[in-house]
N, C-alpha and C positions, 0 to 999 in steps of 0.2 A: 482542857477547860480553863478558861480565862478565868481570872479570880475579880472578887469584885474590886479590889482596887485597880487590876488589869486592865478592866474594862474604863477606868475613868482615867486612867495612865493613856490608853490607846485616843479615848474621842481628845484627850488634852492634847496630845500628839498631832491629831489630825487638824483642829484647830489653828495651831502652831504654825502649820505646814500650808494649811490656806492663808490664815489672815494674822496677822501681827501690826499692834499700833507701833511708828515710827515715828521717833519726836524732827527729823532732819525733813522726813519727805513724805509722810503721812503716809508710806505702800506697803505691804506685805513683806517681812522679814522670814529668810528660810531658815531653815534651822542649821544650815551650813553650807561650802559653797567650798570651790576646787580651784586649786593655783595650778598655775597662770591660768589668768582669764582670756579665751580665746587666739590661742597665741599659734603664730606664722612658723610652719620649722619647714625647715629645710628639706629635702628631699632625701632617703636613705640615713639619717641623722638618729641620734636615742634623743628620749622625751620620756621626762620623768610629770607624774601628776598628782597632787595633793588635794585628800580634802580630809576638809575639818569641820566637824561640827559644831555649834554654838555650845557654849554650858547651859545656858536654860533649857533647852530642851532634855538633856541628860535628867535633870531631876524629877521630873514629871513621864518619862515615858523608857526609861531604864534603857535607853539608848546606848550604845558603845560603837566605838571603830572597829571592833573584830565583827560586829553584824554589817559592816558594809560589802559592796560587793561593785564591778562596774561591769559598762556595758557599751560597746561600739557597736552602735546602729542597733541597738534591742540583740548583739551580739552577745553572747557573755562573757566577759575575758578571763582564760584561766585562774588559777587562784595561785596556781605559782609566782606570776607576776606582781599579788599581791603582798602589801608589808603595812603592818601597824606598829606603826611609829610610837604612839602612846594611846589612852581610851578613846581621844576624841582625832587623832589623825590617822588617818589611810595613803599609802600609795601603791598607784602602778608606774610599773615602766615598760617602756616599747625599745627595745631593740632596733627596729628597723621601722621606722615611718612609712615606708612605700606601700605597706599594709594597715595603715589608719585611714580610719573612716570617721566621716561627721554624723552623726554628735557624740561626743564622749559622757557617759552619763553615773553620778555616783549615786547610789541605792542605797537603802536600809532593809533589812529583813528581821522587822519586831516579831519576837517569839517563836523567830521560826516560822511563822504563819504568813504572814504580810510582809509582801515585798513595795515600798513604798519608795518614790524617787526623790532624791534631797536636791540635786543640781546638775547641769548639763553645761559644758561647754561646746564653742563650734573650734574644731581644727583644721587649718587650712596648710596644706603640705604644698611646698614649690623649688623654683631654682633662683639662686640670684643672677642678674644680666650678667652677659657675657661680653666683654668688651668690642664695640662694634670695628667691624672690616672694612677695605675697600672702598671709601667713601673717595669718591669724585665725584666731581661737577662740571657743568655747559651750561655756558651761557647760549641762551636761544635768543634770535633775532627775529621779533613780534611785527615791526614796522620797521620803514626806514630810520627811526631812531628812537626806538624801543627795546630792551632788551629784558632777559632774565633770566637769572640762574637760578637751575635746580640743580640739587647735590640728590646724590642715592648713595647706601653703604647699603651692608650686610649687619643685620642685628643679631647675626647669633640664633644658639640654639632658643626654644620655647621654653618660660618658666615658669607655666602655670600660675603664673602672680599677675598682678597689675603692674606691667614697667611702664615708666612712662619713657621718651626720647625726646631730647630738644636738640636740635642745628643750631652751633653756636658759632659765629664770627667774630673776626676783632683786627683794627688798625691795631699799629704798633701803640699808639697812641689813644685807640678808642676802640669802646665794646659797643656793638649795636645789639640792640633785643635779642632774645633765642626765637627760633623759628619752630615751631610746634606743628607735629605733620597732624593730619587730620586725615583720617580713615584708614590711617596707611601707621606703619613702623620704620619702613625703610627708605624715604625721600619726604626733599621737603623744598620748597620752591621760596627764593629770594626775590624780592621785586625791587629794590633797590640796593644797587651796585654801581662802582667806579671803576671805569678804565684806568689802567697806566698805574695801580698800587697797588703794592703787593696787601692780600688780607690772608687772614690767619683763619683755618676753619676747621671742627671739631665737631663731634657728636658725642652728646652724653646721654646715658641710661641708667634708670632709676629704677627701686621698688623695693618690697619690707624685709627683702633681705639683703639686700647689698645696693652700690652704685657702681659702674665703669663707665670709663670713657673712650674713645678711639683717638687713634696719632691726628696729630695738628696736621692740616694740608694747605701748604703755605703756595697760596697762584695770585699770579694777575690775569684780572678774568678778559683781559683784552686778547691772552691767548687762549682760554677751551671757548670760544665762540663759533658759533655754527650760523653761520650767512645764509640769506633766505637765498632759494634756485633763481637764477636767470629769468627771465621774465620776458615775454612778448619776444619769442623765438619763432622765427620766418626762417624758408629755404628757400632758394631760387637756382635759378638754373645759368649756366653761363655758355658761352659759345662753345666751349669743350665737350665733348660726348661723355668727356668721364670722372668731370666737375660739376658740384653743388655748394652754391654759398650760402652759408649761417651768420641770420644776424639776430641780435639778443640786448637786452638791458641789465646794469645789474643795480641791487638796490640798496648798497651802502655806499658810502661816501667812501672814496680815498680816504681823505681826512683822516678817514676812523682808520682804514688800512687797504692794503694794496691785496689784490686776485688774482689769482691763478685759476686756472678752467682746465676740465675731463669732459670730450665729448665723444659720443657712441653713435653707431649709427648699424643699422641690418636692413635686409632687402624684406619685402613685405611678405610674409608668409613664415618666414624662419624665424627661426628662434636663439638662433647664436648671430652674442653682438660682437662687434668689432670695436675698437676706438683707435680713436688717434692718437700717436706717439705725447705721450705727456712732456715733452721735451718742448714740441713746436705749441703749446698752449702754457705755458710756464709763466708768460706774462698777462699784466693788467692788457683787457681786449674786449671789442662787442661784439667784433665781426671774426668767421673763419671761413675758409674754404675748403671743401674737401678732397682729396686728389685722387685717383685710383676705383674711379667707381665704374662699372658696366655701363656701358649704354643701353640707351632704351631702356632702365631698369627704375622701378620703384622702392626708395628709402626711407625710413623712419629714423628720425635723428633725435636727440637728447642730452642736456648738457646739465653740470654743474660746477659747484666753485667752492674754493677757501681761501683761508690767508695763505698768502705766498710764500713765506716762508715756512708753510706747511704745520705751524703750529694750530691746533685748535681741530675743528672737524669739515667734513664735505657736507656740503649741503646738500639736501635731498637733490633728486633727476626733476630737471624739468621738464612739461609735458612735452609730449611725443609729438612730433612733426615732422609730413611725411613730402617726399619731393621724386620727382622725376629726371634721369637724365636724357639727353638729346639723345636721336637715333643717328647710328652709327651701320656701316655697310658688315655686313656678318661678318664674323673672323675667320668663320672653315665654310666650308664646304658641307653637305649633307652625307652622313655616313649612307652608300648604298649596295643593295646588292640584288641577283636575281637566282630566278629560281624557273627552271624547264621543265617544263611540261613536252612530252613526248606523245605522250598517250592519245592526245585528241590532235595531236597536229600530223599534217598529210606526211606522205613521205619524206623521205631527205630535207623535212624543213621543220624548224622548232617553233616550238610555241613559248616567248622569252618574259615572265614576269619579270618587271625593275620594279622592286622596289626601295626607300630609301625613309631613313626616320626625319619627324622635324627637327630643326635646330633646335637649340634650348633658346631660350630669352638671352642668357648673356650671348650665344654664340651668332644667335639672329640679327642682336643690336635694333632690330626693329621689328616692323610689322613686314613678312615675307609676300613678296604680290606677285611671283611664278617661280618657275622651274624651268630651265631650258636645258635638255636633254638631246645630244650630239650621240649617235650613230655612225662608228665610220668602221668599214668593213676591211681588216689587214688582211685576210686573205687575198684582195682582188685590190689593187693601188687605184685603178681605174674605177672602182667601183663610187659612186657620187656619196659626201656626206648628209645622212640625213639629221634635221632635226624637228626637237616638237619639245611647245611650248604648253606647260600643263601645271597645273592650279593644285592639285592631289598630288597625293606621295607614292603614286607608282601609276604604271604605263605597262601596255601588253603589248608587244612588237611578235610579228611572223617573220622570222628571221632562217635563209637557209643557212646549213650545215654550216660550220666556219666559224675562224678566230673572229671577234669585232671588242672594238674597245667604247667602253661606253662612258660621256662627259657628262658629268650632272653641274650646275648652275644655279646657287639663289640669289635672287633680286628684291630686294626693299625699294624705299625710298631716295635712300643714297648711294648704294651702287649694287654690285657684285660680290660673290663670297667667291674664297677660291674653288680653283673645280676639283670634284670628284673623279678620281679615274678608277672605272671599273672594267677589267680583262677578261671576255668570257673567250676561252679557248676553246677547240672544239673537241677535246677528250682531255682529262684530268690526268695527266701522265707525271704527273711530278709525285714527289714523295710525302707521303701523310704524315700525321702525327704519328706517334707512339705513346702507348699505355695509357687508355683514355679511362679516365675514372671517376667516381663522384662522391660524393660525404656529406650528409647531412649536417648542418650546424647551425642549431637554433632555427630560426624560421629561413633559413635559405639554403639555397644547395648547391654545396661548392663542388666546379669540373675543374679538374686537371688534368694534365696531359705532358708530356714530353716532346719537344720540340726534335723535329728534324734536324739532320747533318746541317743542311743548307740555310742559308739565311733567310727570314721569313719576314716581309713587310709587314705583316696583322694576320690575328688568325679572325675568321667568322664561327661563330657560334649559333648552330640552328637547336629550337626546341618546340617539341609543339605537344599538345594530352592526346594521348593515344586512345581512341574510340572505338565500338565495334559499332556505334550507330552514327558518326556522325563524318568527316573528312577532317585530316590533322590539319589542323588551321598552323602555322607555322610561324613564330617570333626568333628573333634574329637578335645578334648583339656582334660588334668588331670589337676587339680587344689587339692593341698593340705586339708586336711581334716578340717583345723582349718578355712578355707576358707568358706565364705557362697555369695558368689556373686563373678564374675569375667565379663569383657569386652571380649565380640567377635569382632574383626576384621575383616575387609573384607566383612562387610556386604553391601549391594547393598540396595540403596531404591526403595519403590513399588516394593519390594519382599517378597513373605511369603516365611518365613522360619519354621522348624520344629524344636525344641529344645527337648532336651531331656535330664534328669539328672539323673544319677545311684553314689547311695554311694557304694562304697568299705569297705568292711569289712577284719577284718583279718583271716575270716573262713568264707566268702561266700560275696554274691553279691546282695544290696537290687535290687529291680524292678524299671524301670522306669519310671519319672514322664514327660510330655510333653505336651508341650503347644507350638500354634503358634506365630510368632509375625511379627510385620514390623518395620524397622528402619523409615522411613517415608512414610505417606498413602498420597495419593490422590485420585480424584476422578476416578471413571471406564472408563476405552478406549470407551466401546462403552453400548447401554443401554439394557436393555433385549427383545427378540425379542415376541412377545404374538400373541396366535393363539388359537381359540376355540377350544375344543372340542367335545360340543353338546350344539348346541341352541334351546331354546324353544318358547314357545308362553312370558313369563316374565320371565325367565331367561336365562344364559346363562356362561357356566364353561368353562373358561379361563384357559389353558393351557402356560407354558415357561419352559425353559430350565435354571438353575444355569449359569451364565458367569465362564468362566472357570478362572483358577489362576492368569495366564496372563492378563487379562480383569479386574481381580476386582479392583489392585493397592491397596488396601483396604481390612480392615473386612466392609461388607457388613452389616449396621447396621437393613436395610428395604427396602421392595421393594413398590412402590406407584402404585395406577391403577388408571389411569386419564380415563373415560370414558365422554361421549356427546353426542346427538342427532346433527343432523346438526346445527338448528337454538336454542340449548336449554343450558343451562348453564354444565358447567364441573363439573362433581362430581367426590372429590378422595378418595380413598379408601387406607389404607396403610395394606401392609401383611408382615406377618412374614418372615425373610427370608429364614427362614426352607422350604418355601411352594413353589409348584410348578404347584398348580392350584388354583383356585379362582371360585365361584359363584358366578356372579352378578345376585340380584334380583331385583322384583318389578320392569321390564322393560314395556315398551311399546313395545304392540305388535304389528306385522307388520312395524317394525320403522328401520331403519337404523341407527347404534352406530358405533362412529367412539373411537377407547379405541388403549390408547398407554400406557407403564410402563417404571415407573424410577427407578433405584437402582440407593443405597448411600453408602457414607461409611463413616467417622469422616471426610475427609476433602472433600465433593462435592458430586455430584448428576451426575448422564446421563439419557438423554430419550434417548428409543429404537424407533422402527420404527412406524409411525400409523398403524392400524389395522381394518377395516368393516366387520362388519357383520351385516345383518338383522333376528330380530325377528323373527318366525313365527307368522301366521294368526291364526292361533287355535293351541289349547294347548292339550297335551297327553292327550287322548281318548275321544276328542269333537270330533274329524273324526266319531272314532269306534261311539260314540255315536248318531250318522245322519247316519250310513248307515246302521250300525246291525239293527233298527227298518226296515229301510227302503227295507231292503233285506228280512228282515222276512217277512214282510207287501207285497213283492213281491212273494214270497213263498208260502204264502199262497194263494194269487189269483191263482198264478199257478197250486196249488193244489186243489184247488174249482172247475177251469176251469177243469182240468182232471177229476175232478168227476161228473162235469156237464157232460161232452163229452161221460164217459163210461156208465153214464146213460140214454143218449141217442146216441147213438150208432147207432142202428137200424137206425133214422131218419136219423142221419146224414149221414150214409153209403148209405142212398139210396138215396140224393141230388146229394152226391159228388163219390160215389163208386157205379154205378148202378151194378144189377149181370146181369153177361155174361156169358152166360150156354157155357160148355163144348160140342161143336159137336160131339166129340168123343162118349160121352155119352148119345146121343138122343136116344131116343125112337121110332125108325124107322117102320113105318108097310108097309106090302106086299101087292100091290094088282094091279089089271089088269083093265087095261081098256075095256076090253069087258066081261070078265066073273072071276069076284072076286073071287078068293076061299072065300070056307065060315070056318070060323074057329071059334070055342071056345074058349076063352082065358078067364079064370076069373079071372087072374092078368095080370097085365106089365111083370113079372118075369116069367111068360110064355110064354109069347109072345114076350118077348125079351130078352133070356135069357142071364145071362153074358158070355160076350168071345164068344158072338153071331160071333161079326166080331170087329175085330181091328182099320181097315182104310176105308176109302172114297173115292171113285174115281170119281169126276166130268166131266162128259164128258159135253163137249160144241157140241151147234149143229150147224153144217151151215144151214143156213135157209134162202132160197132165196127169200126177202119177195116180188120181181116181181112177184112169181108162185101162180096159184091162185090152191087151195084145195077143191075138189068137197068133199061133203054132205058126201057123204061114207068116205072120208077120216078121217074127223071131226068126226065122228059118236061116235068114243069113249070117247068122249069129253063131250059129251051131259049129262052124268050123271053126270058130275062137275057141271052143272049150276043146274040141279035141286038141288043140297044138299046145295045151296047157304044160302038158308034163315036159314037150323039148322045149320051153321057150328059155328065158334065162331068169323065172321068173319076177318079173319086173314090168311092169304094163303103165304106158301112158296114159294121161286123161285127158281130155278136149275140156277144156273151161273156156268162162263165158271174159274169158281176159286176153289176154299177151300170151304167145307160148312160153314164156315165165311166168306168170300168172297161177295160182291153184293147181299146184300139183300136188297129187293124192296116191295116199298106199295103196299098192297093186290089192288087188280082191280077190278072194279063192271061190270057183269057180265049183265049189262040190256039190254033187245033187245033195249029200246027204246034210247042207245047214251049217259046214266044219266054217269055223270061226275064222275069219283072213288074217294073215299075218304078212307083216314085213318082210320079204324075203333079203333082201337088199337094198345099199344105197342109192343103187343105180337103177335109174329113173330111165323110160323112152317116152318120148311127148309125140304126139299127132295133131297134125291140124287138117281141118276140113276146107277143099275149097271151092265154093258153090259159084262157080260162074260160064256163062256161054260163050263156046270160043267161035267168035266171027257170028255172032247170030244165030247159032247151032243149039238145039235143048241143053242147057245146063247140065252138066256133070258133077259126079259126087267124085272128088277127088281125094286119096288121102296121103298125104304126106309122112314117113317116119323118121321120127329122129332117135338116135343112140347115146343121147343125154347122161352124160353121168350124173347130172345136179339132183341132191336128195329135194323131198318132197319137201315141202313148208307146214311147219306146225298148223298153221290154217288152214290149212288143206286138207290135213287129217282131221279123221272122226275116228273115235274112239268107240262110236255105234258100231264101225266094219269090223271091230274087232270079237264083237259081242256075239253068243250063242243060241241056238235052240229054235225060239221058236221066234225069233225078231228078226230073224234073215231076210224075209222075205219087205220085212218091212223096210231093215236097214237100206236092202238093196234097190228099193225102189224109190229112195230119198235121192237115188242119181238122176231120177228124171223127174222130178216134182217140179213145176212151174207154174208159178202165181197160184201156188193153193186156194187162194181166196176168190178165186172167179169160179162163175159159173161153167158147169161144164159143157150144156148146153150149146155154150155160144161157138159152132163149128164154124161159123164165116170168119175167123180170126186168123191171121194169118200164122201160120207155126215159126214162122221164124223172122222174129220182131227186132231182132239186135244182131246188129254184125259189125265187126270192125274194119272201118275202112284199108284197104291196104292199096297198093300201085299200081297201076292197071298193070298188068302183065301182057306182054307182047307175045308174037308168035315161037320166039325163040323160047322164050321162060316156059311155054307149055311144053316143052320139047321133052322134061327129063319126068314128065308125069306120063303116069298109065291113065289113061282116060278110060271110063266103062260108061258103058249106057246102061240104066238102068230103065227098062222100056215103065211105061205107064209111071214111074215115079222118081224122087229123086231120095237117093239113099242121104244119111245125115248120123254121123257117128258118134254112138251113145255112149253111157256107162260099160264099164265091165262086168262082169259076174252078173254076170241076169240069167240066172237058169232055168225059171218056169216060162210054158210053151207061151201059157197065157198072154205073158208080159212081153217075150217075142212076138207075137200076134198081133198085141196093140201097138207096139210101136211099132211094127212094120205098115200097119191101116193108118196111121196119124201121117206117117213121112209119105206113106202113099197119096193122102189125102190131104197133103201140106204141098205135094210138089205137084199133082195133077192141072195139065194146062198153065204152069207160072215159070216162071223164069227167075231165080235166087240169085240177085246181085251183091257183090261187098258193096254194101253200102250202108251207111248208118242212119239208122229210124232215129228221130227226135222224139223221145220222149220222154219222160221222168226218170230218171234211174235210180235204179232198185237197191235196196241195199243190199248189203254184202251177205245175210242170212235168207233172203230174196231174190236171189240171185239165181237163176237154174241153172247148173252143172250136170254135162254131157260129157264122158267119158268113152273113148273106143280102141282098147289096146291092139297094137297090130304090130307084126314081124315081117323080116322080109328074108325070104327062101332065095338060091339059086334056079335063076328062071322065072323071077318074077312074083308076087306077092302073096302072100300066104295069108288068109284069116288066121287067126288062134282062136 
């Protein structure tokens, strides 16, 4: 707490420190203030700083020097630094200046409470000048008599101060002005000066903390004068081809001093100048001439000058002017050479490119206006020379086999170059180069080689980029004989090129040596593509393709074969790169390999694309070895079973092939139902002799089994049942078909109703055959056959096999026809259907028993009919079917019946010795 006098001590204070009357200057007085007043130190220097306070302020605000405090930049500076001198003075000191900063400011701090500022000064830290260097000076020559000098030094380090500089001059006798640079420190420009006296010249530098000055430079400025360039510089041209004269003005008087001249000159396009010997320009001169220049060639020339006695400076190039010389007849010849083509030319004759480079400009001397190219053939003396005159730099001759030597010729305007001799021999028998080599270096690529024993007039040098798509286009270079290495230009990197070296002889032409090369390799564009060939069971040969020229950027040093199973490690494999298939062995078979290839070259590597294939399951002739046994092992069964099969044959033919006797071929007998003939027969081959009869005619009978047949009719039936017990039991049927046709189980013949049964397989068929022989009443003929063919499931009824009381019935179902008609209708003929057969001739009757049957024609029925009745009625139906008519094979046209409609006539019969027996 401020006490109350405190508080009237503090506003006195502040009062004080604003505004104070001053009887000198009527301004505000502070209540103290700091020695030195803003003062200049030195750089790295001590600086001590005082302040002091007023006595009047002491007594009203209880002020002292131990409450002061200071401050660099609102810094605070330690209080070590600080020292109180007595109550109203303070100082600090600084050690080292490098570390002051502006403003320095000295503080109060009343009561510990209020920190109030008493005074500030500004401190500027610097260097004093350093005495200046190097000062020279040139007079420059403005006009024909105009001059002035500017002097330049070295002012030394910076000193952060304000220095000022003055250029100061002076005769022995007299001081002119100082010359004051302006913008600048280091030059300062004189505009009036005297030749031919010596003057006195100096630089001094100023500022608040020091002055130096630099060494007097004592000249006459008649010598650092710098003469303005030659002026209105022409060239011309003179009768010489290899002369150009310069002419020029210069633009100071003798009087003042005497010239010396530097003149330069280069051909238009280049860049490196020449000059003339400073010896032959040493004198005062307007005009020069130049000596030693090309013909035909364009130059740029340029000149300047000083004083002759070389004191003072050159004066700038004067402009550039450019001159021509006269044309002059070439100096050489055109370097030429050829190249033979074989391939498209006829036999025993070449096909001879010449070609030859242009001259250069200086070698041309002019503008070239042909070629004339001589032809003369050394193998043949006699042979004419040819020549041809051509505008282009090559020519295509058909030249046969043979040495010729070929002249080339250029013409300008003024004459002839000398000629070219080129010697094409007609085999390159001399001796090549040795050890042809190349090296890259920097942008070009150096060939070398080793010269031959023999002495070699030039060697050629062929080179052309090696394509897979295009033809080597071919560049040429001659190089002097004592030459063993030369630089090609224009080579291209990640290119293969073809180089080729031929020595020149002076009586033939060695063979060439070639080798490729690359100015720089890198790695291949893209990697090689791989594709099998044939896979096995553990191997599998790898197939690619060379990358073509393009591709490789490189010699290809190796090609690598990365192969892997899916989940199995990579193995690699590295190949030659001569090779363009591969064998991988010892695979896993049945496996899936996934194989990709890298080519290299000296600088880098590419992979080609991945690749899969799978193993095979078995390996070359494990198949053949599982099926050859198993084919033969099948072979043979088959061949066992066929031998089983042929030797039983027999059996098996009669399971599965039963025999079916030929009808045609039955053995038929003749006989009647009432009165058998009796015949002799002591063979078959009598009694049925062949070509007896051809064909068969089955007549069907209608049989209406309503009508009953008295006893009589039956009558000739009856000796069928007696022969029942010797037959072989086995009885044919007459059906209304083919004698294959409806064969039926034999029928038991028992009065007593016994149920028929199958006796056997073996079957005899009957046929009936109703015709008149030569016009004669019609005959009931019966034919038997001894048929082994069993009966046909169709054929049987299962009724015949039936008992009791249906017998009678069963066995009447053999003659039932058209049940469904009337029975009434007796004008209907009985025998409505018959099958056509061949007319039979007189021979074919020959092996039959003919019977007459007076008043009727017999017609052979069912078997097993044993009531009289039924005998009776068919015996009055056939009586009264065949009475007065004549029964032909021949076929009735009418509807045909079905197969359950059909009426079925059966008549078994046997044949005795002597002729035909009923049963």
């Amino acid at each position: 707490m401020f006490s109350r006098w405190n508080w009237v001590a503090y506003g006195f204070y502040l009062v004080l420190n604003i505004c104070s009357p001053d009887a000198s200057s009527g301004l505000v007085q502070s209540c103290g203030h700091i020695i030195p007043e803003s003062p200049v130190l030195a750089l790295g220097s001590n600086f001590t700083a005082l302040c002091i306070l007023n006595e009047s302020c002491l007594d009203f605000g209880n002020i002292y020097a131990s409450q002061i405090i200071w401050k660099i930049k609102n810094r605070l500076v330690p209080k070590e630094q600080y020292r109180e001198i007595n109550r109203t003075v303070s100082s600090v000191t600084f050690n080292d200046t490098s570390a002051l900063a502006t403003p320095l400011t000295c503080n109060i701090l009343a009561d510990g409470q209020i920190e109030q500022n008493i005074y500030g000064i500004t401190v500027t830290v610097g260097l004093p000048p350093e005495k200046p260097k190097n000062l020279s000076c040139i007079v420059h020559q403005v006009s024909r008599f105009t001059y002035v000098m500017t002097c330049t030094w070295n002012p030394g380090r910076h000193t952060f101060l304000d220095t000022q500089f003055k250029l100061r001059y002076s005769w022995p006798e007299e001081i002119f002005p100082d010359c004051i640079p302006k913008d600048v420190n280091n030059s300062c420009t004189i505009t009036d000066i005297q030749f031919f006296v010596n003057t006195e010249i100096w630089v001094e530098a100023t500022n608040a903390l020091g002055q130096a000055e630099s060494d007097p430079l004592v000249v006459d400025p008649i010598d650092i004068v710098k003469p303005l360039s030659p002026q209105n510089v022409s060239v011309s041209s003179g009768v010489l081809p290899t002369v150009l004269k310069l002419s020029w003005e210069n633009w100071i008087s003798d009087a003042v001093m005497t010239l010396k001249f530097n003149i330069r000159y280069r051909i238009v396009g280049d860049t490196n100048w020449m000059e003339v010997p400073s010896e032959d320009t040493a004198s005062p001169r307007t005009s020069f001439s130049v000596q030693g220049l090309r013909p035909y060639t364009e130059y740029v020339f340029s000149i300047r000058c000083m004083k002759e006695d070389g004191e003072g400076y050159w004066s700038d190039w004067s402009e550039e002017k450019t001159g021509i010389t006269p044309e002059d007849q070439p100096s050489k010849g055109p370097p030429i050479w050829r190249i033979i083509d074989t391939s498209r030319s006829p036999a025993s004759c070449w096909t001879v490119h010449l070609v030859w480079k242009a001259l250069k400009p200086f070698e041309a001397n002019g503008v070239i206006l042909q070629y004339e190219v001589t032809v003369r053939d050394k193998s043949s003396l006699s042979s004419p020379v040819k020549k041809y005159n051509v505008t282009s730099t090559n020519h295509t001759l058909q030249l046969p086999e043979g040495t010729y030597e070929v002249t080339l010729i250029a013409r300008n305007n003024v004459g002839a170059s000398p000629p070219s001799v080129l010697l094409i021999p007609a085999s390159n028998s001399k001796a090549p180069v040795k050890n042809l080599r190349t090296l890259p270096k920097h942008d070009k690529l150096w060939v070398g080689w080793t010269a031959p024993n023999s002495y070699v007039l030039k060697y050629v040098i062929e080179w052309c980029l090696v394509s897979s798509s295009s033809d080597c286009i071919i560049e040429w270079q001659i190089a002097l004989g004592d030459v063993q290495g030369i630089d090609l230009k224009g080579i291209k990197p990640f290119k293969c090129y073809l180089i080729t070296v031929y020595p020149l002889y002076a009586d033939g032409q060695g063979s060439g040596q070639s080798v490729k090369a690359y100015l720089k390799q890198d790695r291949p564009s893209k990697g090689p593509t791989v594709q099998t060939k044939k896979v096995g069971k553990a191997e599998a040969v790898l197939t690619w393709n060379h990358l073509t020229v393009e591709e490789q950027n490189g010699f290809i040093r190796n090609y690598t074969i990365l192969y892997k199973t899916i989940d199995g490690n990579e193995t690699v494999v590295t190949v030659d790169p001569s090779k363009t298939e591969y064998t991988l062995s010892s695979l896993t078979s049945d496996t899936l390999y996934t194989v990709r290839m890298m080519a290299s070259t000296d600088n880098g590597s590419r992979t080609g694309p991945d690749f899969t294939f799978t193993t095979q399951k078995f390996g070359k002739g494990e198949i053949e070895a599982i099926v050859v046994p198993v084919c033969l092992a099948f072979l043979l069964i088959v061949l066992l079973g066929v031998l089983f099969c042929f030797n039983k044959r027999d059996l098996i033919k009669k399971h599965i092939w039963p025999i079916v006797p030929d009808p045609s071929k039955s053995n038929i007998a003749q006989w009647s139902p009432q009165v058998p003939a009796k015949h002799n027969f002591n063979s078959k081959d009598q009694m049925y002799p062949e070509g007896s009869f051809t064909d068969v005619s089955v007549v069907e009978i209608e049989a209406d089994d309503k009508k009953s047949f008295s006893e009589q009719d039956l009558k000739p039936f009856d000796l069928l049942k007696k022969e029942k017990s010797t037959s072989e039991g086995h009885s044919s049927g007459i059906g209304g078909s083919s004698c294959m046709s409806s064969p039926r189980q034999s029928v038991s013949d028992s009065d007593e109703g016994e149920t028929t049964q199958n006796t056997s397989s073996t079957v005899q068929y009957s046929t009936v055959v109703l015709n008149g022989y030569r016009d004669q009443t019609p005959l009931q003929v019966f034919s038997r056959s001894e048929s082994t063919q069993p009966l046909l499931d169709s054929e049987e009824r299962s009724e015949d096999h039936s008992g009791g009381a249906d017998t009678t019935e069963q066995r009447q179902q053999y003659f039932r026809q058209n049940g469904g008609q009337d029975e009434t209708n007796t004008d209907r003929p009985c025998f409505e259907r018959t099958k056509q057969i061949t007319h039979a001739n007189e021979e074919d009757l020959v092996g039959f028993v003919q019977l007459q049957i007076s008043g009727q024609s017999s017609q052979p029925l069912g078997l097993g009919m044993e009531k009289n009745t039924q005998e009776a009625a068919l015996s009055r139906v056939l009586q009264t079917c065949t009475e007065g008519q004549t029964v032909r094979p021949e076929t009735v046209e009418e509807n045909p019946l079905s197969v359950d409609e059909m009426p079925k006539s059966y008549l078994p019969q046997t044949v005795r010795q002597g002729g035909y027996m009923p049963q």
